[in-house]
C-alpha positions as CSV (number, residue, x, y, z in Angstrom):
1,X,56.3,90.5,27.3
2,X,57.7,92.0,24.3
3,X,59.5,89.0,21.9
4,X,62.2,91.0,20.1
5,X,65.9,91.2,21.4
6,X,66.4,93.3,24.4
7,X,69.9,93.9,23.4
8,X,70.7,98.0,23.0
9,X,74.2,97.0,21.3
10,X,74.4,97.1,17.5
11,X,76.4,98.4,14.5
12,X,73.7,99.6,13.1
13,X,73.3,103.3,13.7
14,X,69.9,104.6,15.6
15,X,70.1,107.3,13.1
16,X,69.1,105.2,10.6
17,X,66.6,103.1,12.2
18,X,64.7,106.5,12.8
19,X,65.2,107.0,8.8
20,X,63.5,103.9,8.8
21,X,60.6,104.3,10.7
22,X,59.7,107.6,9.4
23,X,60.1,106.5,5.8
24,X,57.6,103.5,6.8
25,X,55.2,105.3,9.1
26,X,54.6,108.1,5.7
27,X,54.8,105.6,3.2
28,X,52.1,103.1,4.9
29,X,49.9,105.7,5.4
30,X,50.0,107.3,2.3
31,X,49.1,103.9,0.6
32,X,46.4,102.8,3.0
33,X,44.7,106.5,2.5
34,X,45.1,106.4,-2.0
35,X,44.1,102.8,-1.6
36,X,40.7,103.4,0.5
37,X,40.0,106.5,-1.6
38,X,40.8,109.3,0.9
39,X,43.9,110.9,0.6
40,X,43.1,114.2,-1.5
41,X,44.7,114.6,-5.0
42,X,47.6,117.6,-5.1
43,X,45.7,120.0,-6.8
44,X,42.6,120.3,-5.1
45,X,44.6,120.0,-1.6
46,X,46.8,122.6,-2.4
47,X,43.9,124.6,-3.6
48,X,41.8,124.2,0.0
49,X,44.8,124.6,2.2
50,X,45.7,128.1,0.6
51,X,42.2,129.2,1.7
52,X,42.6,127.8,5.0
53,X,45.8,129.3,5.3
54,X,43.9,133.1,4.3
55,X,41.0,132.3,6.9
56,X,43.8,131.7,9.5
57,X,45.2,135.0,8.6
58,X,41.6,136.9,8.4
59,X,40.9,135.4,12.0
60,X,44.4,136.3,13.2
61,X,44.3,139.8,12.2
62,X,40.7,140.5,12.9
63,X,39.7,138.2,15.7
64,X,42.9,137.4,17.5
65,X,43.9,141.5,17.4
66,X,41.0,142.3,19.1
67,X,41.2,139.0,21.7
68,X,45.0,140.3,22.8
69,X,45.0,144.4,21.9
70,X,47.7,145.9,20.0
71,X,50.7,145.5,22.3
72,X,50.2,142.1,23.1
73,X,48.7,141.1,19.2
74,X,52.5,142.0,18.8
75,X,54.3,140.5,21.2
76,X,52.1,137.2,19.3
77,X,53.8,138.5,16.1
78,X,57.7,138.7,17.4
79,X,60.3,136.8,16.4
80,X,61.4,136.3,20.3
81,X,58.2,134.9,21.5
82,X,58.7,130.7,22.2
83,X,62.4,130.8,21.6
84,X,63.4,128.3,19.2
85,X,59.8,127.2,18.6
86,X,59.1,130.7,16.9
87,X,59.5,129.9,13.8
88,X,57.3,126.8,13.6
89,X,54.3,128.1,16.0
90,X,54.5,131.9,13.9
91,X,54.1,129.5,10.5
92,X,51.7,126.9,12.0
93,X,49.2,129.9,13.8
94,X,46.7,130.7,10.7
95,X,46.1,126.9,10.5
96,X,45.8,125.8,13.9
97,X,43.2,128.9,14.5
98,X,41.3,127.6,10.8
99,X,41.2,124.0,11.7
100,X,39.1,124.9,15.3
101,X,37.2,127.3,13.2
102,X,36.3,124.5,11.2
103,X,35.7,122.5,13.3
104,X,33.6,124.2,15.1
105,X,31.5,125.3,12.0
106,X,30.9,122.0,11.2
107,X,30.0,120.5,14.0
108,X,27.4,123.2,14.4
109,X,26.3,122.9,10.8
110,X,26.0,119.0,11.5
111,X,23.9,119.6,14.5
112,X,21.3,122.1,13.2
113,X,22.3,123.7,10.0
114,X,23.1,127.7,9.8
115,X,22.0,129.6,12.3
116,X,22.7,132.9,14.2
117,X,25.2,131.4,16.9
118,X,27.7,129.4,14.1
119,X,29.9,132.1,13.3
120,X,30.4,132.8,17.2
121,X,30.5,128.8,17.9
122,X,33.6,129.0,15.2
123,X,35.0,132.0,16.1
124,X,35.1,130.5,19.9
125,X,36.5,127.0,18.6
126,X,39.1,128.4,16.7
127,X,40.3,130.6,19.8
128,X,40.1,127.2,21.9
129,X,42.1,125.1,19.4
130,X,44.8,128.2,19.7
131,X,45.0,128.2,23.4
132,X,44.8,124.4,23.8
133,X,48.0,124.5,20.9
134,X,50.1,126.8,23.4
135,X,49.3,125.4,26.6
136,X,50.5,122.3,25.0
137,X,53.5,123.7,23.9
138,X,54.2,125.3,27.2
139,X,53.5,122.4,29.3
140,X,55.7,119.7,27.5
141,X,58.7,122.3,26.6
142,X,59.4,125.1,29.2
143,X,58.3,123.8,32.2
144,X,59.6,126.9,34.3
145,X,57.3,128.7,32.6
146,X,54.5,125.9,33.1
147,X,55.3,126.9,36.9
148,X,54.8,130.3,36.3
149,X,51.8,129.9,34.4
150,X,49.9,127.4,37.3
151,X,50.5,130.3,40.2
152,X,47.6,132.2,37.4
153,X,45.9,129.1,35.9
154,X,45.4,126.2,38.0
155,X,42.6,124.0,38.5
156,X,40.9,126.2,41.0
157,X,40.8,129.2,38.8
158,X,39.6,126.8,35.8
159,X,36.3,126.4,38.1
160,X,35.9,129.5,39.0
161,X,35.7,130.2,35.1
162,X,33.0,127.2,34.5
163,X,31.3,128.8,37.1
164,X,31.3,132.6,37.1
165,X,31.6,134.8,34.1
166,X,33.2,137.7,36.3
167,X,36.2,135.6,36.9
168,X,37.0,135.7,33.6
169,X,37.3,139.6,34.3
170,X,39.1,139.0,37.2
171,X,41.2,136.8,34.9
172,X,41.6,139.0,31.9
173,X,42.7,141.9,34.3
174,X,45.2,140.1,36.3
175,X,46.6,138.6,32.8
176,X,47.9,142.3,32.6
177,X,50.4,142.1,35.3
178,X,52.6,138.6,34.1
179,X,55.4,139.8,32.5
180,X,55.9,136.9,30.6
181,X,54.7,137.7,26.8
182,X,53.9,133.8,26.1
183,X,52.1,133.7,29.4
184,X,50.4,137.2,29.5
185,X,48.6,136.0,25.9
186,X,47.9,132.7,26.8
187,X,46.0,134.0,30.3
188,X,44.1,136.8,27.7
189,X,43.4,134.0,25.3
190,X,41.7,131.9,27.7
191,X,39.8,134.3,29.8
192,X,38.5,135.5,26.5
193,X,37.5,131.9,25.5
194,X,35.6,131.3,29.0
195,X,33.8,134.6,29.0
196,X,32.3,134.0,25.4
197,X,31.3,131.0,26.4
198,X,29.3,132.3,29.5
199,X,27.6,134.9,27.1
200,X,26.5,132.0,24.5
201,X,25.3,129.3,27.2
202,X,23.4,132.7,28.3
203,X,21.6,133.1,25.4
204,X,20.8,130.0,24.2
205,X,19.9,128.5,27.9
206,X,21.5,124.3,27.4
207,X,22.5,123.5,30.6
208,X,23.1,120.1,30.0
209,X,24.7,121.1,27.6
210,X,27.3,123.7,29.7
211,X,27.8,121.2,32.5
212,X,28.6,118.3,30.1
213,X,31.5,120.9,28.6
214,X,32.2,122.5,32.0
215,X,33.3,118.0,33.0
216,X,35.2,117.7,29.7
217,X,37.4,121.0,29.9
218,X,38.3,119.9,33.4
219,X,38.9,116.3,32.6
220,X,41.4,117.4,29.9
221,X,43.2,119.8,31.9
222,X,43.6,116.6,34.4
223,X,44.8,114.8,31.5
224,X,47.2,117.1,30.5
225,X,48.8,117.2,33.7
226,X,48.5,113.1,33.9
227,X,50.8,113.2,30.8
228,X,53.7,114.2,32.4
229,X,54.3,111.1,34.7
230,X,52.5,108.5,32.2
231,X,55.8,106.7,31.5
232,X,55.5,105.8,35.1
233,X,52.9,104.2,34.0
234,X,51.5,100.3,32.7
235,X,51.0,100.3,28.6
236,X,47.2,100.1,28.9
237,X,47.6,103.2,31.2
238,X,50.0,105.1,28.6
239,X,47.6,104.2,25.9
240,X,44.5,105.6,28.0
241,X,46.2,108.9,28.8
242,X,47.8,109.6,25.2
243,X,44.3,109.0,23.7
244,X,42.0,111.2,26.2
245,X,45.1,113.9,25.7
246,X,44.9,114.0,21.7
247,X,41.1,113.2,21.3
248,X,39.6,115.3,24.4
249,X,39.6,118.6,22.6
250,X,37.6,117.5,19.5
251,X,34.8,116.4,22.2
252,X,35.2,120.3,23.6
253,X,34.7,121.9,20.3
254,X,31.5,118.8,19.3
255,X,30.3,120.4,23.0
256,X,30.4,124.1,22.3
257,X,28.4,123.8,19.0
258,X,26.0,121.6,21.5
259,X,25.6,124.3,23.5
260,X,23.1,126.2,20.8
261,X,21.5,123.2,19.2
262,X,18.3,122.6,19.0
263,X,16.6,119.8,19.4
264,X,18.4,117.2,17.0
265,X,16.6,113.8,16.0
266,X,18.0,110.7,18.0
267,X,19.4,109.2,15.0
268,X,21.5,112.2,13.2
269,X,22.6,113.0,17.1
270,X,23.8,109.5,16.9
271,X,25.5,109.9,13.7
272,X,27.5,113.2,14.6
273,X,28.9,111.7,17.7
274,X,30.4,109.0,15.6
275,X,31.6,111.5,12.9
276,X,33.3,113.0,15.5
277,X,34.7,110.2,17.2
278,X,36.3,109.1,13.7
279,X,37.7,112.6,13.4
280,X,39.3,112.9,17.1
281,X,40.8,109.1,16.2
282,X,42.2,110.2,12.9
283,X,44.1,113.3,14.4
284,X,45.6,111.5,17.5
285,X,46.6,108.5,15.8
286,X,48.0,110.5,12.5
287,X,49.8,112.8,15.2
288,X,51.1,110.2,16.9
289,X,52.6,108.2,13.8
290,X,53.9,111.2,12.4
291,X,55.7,112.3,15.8
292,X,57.1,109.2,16.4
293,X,60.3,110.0,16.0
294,X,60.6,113.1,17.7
295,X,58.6,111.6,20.6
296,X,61.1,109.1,20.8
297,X,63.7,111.7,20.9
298,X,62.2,113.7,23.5
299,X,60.6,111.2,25.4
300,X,57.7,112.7,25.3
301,X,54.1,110.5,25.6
302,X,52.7,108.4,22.1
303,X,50.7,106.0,21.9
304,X,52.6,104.0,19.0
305,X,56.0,104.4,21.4
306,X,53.8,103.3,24.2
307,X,53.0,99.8,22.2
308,X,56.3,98.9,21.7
309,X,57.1,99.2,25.0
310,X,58.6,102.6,25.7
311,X,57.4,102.6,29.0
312,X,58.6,99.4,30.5
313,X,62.3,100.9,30.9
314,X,62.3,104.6,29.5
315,X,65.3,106.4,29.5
316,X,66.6,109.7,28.2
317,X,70.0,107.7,27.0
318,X,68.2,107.2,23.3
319,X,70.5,103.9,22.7
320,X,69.1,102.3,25.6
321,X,65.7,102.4,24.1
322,X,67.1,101.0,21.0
323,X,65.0,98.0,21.3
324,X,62.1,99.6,21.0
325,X,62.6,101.1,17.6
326,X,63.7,97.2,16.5
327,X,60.4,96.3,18.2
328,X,58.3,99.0,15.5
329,X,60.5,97.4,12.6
330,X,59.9,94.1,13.6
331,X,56.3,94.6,14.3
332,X,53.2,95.9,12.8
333,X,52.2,98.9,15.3
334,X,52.8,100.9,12.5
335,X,50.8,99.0,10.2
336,X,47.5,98.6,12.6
337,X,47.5,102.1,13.5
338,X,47.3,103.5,10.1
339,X,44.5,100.8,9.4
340,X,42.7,103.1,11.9
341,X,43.3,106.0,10.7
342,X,42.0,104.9,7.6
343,X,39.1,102.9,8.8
344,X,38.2,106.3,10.6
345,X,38.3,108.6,7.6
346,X,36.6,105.9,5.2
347,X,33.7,106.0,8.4
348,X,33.2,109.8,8.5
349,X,33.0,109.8,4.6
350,X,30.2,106.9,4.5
351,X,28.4,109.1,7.2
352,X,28.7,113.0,5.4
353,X,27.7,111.0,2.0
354,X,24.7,109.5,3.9
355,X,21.0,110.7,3.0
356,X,20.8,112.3,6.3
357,X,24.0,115.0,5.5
358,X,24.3,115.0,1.4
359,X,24.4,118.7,1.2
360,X,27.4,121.1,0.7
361,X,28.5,122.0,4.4
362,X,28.8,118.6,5.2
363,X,30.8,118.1,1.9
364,X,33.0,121.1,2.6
365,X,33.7,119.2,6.2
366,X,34.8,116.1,4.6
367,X,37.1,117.7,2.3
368,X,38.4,120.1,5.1
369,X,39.6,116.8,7.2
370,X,40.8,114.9,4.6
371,X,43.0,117.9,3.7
372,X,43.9,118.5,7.2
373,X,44.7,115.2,7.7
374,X,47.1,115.3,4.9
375,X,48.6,118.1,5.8
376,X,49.4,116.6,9.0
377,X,51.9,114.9,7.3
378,X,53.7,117.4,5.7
């Protein structure tokens, strides 16, 4: 039972309690990262996220044109496509393909070093991370379209596409006939990402390996749709669903550049799974602190919300859940996830500076999520 005052009457504006929280939620994590040594100095941040921002746009114009064709490359490029998300989804592409891409890369690196398959391992993460981005944005805003998108892309279909490389075909050519732009990419995206997938597994022969991923990708598509009713839900149950939703995908892309390593010694394997168990914990806690406020808005699922108690009584009437903003103030939720954040960032850094991964790649991976993880924030 939550201690603070249930009452939802006050003179003092919810406006600025919001102002309040995001103020604290940025300012207590920009301390606790400078304090523990890994929040990345301006220069060399800006620096790093400039090239990240012209791999994005080399992988958008080379890769992603020849994933969608021409026509539908443009409809990607319109000003109409995602209504009044267009803006902020056109601006946020390069970097949400570059992230998977590195992601991707490293993990591979990690794993075995540089080999033939890492440049099709990234180029595959990097088309995941794009699709996972939209079918997010698809499935928590425009849910007529999420309707129209499931009679194409259900669960069904999904195991057909673990399970038979011609039904991404099948896929790919009925993608052709949904008129829907946002739709018709996604569907092109996707069968793309599957059929790649077969063709690596195919060459490289880990089937472990393929049905490990083949149980994750399903799992967070089950997720996914779990989201929607978590509020329903008990806290423990919120805070189970919003993790497996935000950290799931970081255990996809750690499985693809699995599904062309070589044998890896016990201990490093051990190693790289924590490595990227501290990354998937620093993105889904630093996205949830950071959203907070528009979560809160929107009622839409986070973890942080979900501690103070969002669930108990949600409602779209934003003063009702006033307590619960009094109950972020009052408490430390902020304080203890940002702790984790930074206990996670301060354990992947011990582990890339470790005898077993002092080299450049793993360097370049450290400094790649330190930057993303600043740039989260921004």
């Amino acid at each position: 039972m939550h201690k603070s005052s249930e009452s939802a009457r006050s003179d003092w504006p919810l406006s600025l309690m919001l102002d309040e929280i995001w103020l604290r939620i940025h300012r207590t994590l920009v301390h606790k990262l400078e304090a523990a040594s890994v929040w990345p100095e301006v220069g060399p941040h800006n620096i790093l996220m400039r090239g990240q921002k012209a791999l994005g746009e080399r992988l958008k114009s080379e890769l992603l044109s020849e994933v969608l064709g021409r026509i539908d490359f443009a409809c990607l490029n319109s000003e109409t496509i995602f209504g009044v998300a267009n803006q902020r989804f056109r601006a946020r592409l390069p970097f949400v393909i570059s992230f998977g891409y590195e992601l991707g890369s490293g993990f591979s690196t990690l794993l075995h070093g540089e080999c033939e398959h890492t440049a099709e391992v990234a180029r595959i993460c990097g088309m995941f991370n794009l699709g996972v981005s939209m079918f997010d944005l698809i499935y928590d805003n425009y849910p007529d379209l999420f309707e129209e998108f499931a009679k194409t892309f259900n669960e069904r279909i999904l195991t057909r596409l673990e399970d038979d490389l011609w039904a991404c075909q099948d896929l790919e050519i009925r993608s052709k006939d949904v008129l829907t732009d946002e739709l018709r990419v996604l569907l092109k995206i996707i069968a793309w990402f599957f059929s790649r997938l077969h063709l690596l597994s195919k060459a490289v022969g880990r089937s472990e390996a393929w049905d490990k991923l083949s149980s994750l990708l399903l799992e967070a598509y089950r997720t996914e749709l779990h989201s929607a009713d978590a509020t329903a839900h008990a806290e423990d149950d919120l805070v189970k669903v919003a993790q497996a939703k935000s950290t799931l995908p970081f255990s996809i892309i750690h499985q693809v550049a699995r599904l062309c390593s070589a044998w890896t010694h016990p201990e490093v394997e051990r190693a790289i799974d924590s490595v990227v168990s501290h990354v998937a914990t620093t993105f889904w806690l630093t996205d949830d602190l950071v959203d907070v406020v528009p979560d809160f808005q929107a009622g839409d699922l986070n973890v942080i919300l979900a501690q103070a108690g969002i669930g108990e009584r949600q409602t779209r009437e934003l003063s009702r859940n006033y307590p619960v903003l009094v109950r972020l103030l009052e408490g430390s939720y902020i304080e203890e996830a940002a702790s984790r954040v930074q206990s996670s960032l301060v354990s992947m850094v011990n582990i890339l500076q470790s005898d077993n991964f002092r080299n450049e790649e793993a360097a370049h991976f450290c400094n790649v999520v330190l930057s993303y993880t600043r740039n989260w924030m921004e």
